[in-house]
Phi, psi and omega in degrees: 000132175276131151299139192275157175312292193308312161303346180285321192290322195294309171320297174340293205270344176295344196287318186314316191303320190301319188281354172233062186282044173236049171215157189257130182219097174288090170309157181177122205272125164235124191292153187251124169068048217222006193071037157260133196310320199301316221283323197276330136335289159356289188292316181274351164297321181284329188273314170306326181267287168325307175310299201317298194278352138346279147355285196286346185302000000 
């Protein structure tokens, strides 16, 4: 059975969060593509870092 992508990262970031227990670390679900400036930078920095490594593949 494959794990979904979306489940790798959460695993991923619950180990981190574990490995920095002195840091206060708020999660917070922001809806997607709705026009908030952050979210929507975000998404094309992530889209911009993924075409490079592609790209280096």
């Amino acid at each position: 059975m494959q794990m979904s992508c979306e489940f790798c990262v959460k695993t991923e970031l619950l180990e981190m969060e574990k490995e920095l227990k002195s840091l206060t670390i708020a999660w917070n679900h922001v809806n997607g593509h709705v026009g908030i400036h952050g979210n929507e930078m975000a998404d094309k920095l992530a889209r911009d870092g993924a075409l490079r490594y592609k790209s280096q593949v």
